[in-house]
C-alpha positions in Angstrom: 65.3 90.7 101.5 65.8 89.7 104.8 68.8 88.2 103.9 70.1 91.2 102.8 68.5 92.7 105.9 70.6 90.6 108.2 73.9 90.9 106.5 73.8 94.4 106.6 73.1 94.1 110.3 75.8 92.1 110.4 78.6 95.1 109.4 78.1 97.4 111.9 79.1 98.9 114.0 81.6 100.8 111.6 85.1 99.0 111.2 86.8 101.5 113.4 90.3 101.9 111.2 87.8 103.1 108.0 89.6 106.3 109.4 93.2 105.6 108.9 93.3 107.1 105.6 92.2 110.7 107.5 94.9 109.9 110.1 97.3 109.7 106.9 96.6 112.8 105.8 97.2 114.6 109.1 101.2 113.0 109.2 101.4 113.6 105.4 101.0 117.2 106.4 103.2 117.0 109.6 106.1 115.2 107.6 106.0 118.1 104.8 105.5 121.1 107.2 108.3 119.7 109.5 110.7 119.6 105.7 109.4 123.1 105.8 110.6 123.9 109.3 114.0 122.0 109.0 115.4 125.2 107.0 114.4 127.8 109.2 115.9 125.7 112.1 119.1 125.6 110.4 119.3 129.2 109.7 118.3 130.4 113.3 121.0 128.0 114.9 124.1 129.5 112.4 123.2 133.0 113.6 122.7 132.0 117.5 125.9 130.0 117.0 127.4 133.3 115.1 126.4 136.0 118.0 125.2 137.8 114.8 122.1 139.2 116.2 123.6 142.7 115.6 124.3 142.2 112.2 120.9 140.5 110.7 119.7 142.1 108.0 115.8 142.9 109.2 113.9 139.7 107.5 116.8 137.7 108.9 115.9 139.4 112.8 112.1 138.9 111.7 113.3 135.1 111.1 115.4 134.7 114.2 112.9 136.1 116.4 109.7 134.1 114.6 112.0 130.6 115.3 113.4 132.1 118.7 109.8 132.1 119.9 108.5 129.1 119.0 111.6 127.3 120.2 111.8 128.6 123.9 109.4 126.4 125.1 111.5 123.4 124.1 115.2 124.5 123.9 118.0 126.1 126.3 120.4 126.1 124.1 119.4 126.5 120.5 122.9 126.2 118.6 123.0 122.4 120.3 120.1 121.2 121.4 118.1 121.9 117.9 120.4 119.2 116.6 117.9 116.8 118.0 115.9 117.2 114.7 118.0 117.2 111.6 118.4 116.4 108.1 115.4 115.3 106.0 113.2 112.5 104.8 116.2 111.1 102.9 118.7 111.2 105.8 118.4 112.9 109.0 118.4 112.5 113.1 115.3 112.4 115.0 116.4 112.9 118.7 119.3 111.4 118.4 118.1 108.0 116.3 119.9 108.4 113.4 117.6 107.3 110.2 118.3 106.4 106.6 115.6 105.8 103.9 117.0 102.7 102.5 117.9 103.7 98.7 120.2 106.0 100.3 122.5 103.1 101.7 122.0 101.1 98.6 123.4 104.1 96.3 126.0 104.6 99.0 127.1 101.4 99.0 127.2 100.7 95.1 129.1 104.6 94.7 131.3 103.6 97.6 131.5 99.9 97.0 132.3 100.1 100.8 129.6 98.8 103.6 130.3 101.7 105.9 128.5 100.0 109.3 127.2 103.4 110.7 125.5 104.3 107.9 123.9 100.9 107.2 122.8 100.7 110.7 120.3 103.7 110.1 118.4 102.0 107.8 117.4 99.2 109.8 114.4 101.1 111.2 112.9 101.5 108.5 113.5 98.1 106.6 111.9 96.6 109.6 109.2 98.6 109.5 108.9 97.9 105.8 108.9 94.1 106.6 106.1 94.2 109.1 103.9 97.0 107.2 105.1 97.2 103.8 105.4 100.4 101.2 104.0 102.7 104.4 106.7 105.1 103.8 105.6 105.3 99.8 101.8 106.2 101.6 102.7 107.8 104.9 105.5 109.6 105.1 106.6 110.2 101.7 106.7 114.3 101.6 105.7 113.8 97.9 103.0 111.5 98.3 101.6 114.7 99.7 101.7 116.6 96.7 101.0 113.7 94.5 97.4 113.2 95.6 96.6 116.7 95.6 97.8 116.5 91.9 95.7 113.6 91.6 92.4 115.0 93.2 93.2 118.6 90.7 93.1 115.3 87.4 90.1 114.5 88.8 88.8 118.1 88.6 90.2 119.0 85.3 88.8 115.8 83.6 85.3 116.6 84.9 85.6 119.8 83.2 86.3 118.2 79.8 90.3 118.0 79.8 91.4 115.1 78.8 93.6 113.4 81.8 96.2 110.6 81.0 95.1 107.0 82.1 97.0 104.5 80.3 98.8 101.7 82.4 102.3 100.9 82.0 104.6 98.4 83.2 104.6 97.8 86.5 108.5 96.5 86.4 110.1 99.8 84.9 110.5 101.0 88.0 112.9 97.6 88.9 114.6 98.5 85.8 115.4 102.0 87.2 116.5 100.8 90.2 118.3 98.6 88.6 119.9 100.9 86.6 120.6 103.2 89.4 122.5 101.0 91.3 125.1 100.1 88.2 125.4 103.8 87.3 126.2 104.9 90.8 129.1 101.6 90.8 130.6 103.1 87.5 130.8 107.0 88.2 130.8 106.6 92.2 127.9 109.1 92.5 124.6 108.2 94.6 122.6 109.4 91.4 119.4 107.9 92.9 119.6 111.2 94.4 119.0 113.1 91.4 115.3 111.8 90.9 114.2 110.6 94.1 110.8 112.8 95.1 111.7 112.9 98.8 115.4 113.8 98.6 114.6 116.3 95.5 111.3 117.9 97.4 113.8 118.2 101.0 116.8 119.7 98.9 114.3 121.8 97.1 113.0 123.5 100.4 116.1 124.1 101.8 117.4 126.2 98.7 114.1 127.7 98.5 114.5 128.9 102.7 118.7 128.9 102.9 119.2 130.5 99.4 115.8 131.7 98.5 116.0 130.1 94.8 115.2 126.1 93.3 117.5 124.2 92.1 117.2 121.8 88.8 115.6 119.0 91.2 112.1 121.7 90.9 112.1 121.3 87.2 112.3 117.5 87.5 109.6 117.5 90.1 107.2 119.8 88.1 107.6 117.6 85.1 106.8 114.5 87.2 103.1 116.3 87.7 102.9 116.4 84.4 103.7 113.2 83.6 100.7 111.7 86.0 98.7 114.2 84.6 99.2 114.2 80.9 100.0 110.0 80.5 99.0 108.0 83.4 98.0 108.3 87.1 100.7 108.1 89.4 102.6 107.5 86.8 105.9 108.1 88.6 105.3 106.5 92.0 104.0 103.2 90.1 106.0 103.2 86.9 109.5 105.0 87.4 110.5 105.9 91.6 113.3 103.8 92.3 112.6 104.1 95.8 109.0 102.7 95.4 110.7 99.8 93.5 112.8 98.9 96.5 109.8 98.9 99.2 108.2 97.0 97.0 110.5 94.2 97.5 111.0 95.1 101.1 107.3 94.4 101.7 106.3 91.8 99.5 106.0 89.7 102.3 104.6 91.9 105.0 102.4 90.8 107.7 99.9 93.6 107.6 97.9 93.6 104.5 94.5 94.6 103.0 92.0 92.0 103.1 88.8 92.1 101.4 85.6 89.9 103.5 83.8 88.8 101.0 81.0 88.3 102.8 80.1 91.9 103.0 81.0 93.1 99.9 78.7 94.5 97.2 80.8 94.8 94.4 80.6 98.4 94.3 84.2 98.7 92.8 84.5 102.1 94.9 87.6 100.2 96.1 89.3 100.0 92.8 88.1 103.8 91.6 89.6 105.2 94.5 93.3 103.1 94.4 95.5 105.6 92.8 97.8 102.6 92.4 95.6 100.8 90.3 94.9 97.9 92.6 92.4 95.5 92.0 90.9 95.0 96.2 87.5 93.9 94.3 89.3 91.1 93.1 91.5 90.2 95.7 94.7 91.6 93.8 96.8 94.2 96.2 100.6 92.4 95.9 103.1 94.3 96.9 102.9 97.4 95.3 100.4 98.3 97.9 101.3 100.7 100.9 98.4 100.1 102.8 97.4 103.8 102.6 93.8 102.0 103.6 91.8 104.7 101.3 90.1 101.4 99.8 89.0 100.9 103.5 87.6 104.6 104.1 85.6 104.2 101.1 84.2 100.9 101.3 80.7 101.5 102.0 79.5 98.0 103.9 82.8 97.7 105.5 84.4 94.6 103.7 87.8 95.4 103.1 90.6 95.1 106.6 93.7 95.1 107.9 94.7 91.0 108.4 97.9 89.5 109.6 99.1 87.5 106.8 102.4 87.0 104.6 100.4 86.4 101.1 97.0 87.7 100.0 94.2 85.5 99.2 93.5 83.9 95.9 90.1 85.8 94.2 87.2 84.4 96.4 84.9 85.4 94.0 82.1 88.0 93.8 80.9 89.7 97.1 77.8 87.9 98.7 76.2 91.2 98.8 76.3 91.8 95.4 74.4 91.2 91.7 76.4 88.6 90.5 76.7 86.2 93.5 73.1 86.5 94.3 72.2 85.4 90.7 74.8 82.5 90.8 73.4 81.7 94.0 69.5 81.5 92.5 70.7 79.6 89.4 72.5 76.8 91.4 68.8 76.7 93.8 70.6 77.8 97.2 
């Protein structure tokens, strides 16, 4: 007992990023509602720009003066300086850095079979970023990611209530495949098709036909039916199994140096880690690879603290059962330590 006594002296205080995951959540819900904005922004600089006050049908005044107010404060000159924030999680300008996600300049470059140096250059952000953190966009940014958990939390709702929830697991290297595929499709018909079914340039297009033209395209059908996919056959089915994007930061980060670590010494074996992975990880045994995107829920619900953020290129092998838990304390009695 007071072994146990002392080791759970021994975790606290709290680990003080056990509250990443709630800091996630709040740019999750600053990158969507910012997609959101994008639109609006658009629409309010074409009728500045157009000196069409005068000829605004009344929600289009109720629009231009809802974005001329909350604008003032930061702009002079609407139908320029607004350009400061354009485009969308796909491709877009963020005070003048100009940022690519990645897929995009692979699916321009095999449609184009042209490196076109501008465009390359604006995914360099983000592949360093990817290096260094790994698949954080996949966890922290994604606008779909967003979505995606909230469908997962309404599974977790609907199976307690009795209907029956898909959980099988897949392969893992479908997604490769896809991406893959993608990249020799777009070389034959010249079309960046990764467009077509990638959740963050579908969910951005989406928006802005839903603001700019107040209707959804195909890409909402597609989008719907990837709910039901993690719904009806497996859980986050299409981030792990299919997203071409989440195949390639995957390889980007295989070798990132920030990772999940679990301390053995303080672990229980409570599996809470694994339960709460939506990427069906195995933390309790050591297993992230790099399909993780350090979204550090495993962290928040660790409840003695044993899983953190370490500097490393490669995980640890398994280390064996947590000190704090059944099994090691029985091995430990058997062997007479």
């Amino acid at each position: 007992m007071s072994a146990e006594v002392s080791a759970t002296t021994d975790i606290k205080p709290a680990y003080p990023l056990r509250h990443l995951n709630k800091l996630r959540w709040v740019v999750l819900v600053i990158v969507f509602l910012m997609l959101v904005l994008l639109p609006f922004l658009h629409l309010y600089q074409t009728y500045v720009a157009a000196h069409a006050y005068d000829l605004l049908s009344a929600p289009e005044r109720r629009l231009y003066d809802v974005m001329e107010w909350l604008t003032r404060p930061f702009v002079t000159d609407p139908a320029t300086d607004l350009n400061a924030i354009k485009g969308t999680t796909w491709s877009g300008s963020l005070f003048g850095v100009k940022l690519s996600d990645p897929l995009a300049v692979v699916g321009q470059v095999s449609a184009g079979l042209d490196w076109y140096w501008p465009f390359v250059m604006t995914a360099l952000i983000p592949v360093a970023v990817t290096v260094v953190f790994g698949r954080v966009f996949c966890g922290w940014i994604c606008p779909a990611t967003l979505i995606y958990e909230l469908n997962d939390n309404l599974a977790s709702w609907l199976r307690k209530v009795g209907v029956p929830i898909g959980r099988r697991r897949l392969d893992r290297r479908m997604k490769y495949l896809v991406l893959a595929a993608g990249i020799v499709l777009s070389y034959i018909t010249g079309a960046v098709l990764f467009a077509a079914i990638y959740p963050p340039a579908v969910i951005g297009r989406e928006i802005y036909y839903a603001v700019a033209q107040q209707g959804f395209g195909v890409g909402a059908v597609f989008f719907i039916l990837t709910l039901l996919f993690d719904l009806m056959l497996t859980r986050r089915g299409f981030c792990r199994y299919v997203c071409p994007g989440g195949a390639l930061y995957s390889l980007l980060g295989r070798f990132r140096l920030f990772r999940i670590r679990r301390k053995v010494e303080t672990c229980n074996d409570c599996a809470k880690c694994n339960a709460i992975c939506q990427f069906g990880l195995d933390p309790l045994h050591d297993d992230f690879g790099q399909e993780c995107n350090n979204c550090s829920a495993c962290i928040a619900v660790c409840p003695t603290d044993a899983l953190k953020f370490t500097v490393s290129m490669r995980d640890v092998p398994f280390q064996g059962p947590g000190h704090l838990g059944r099994l090691y304390r029985k091995q430990a009695q058997g062997s007479g330590t």
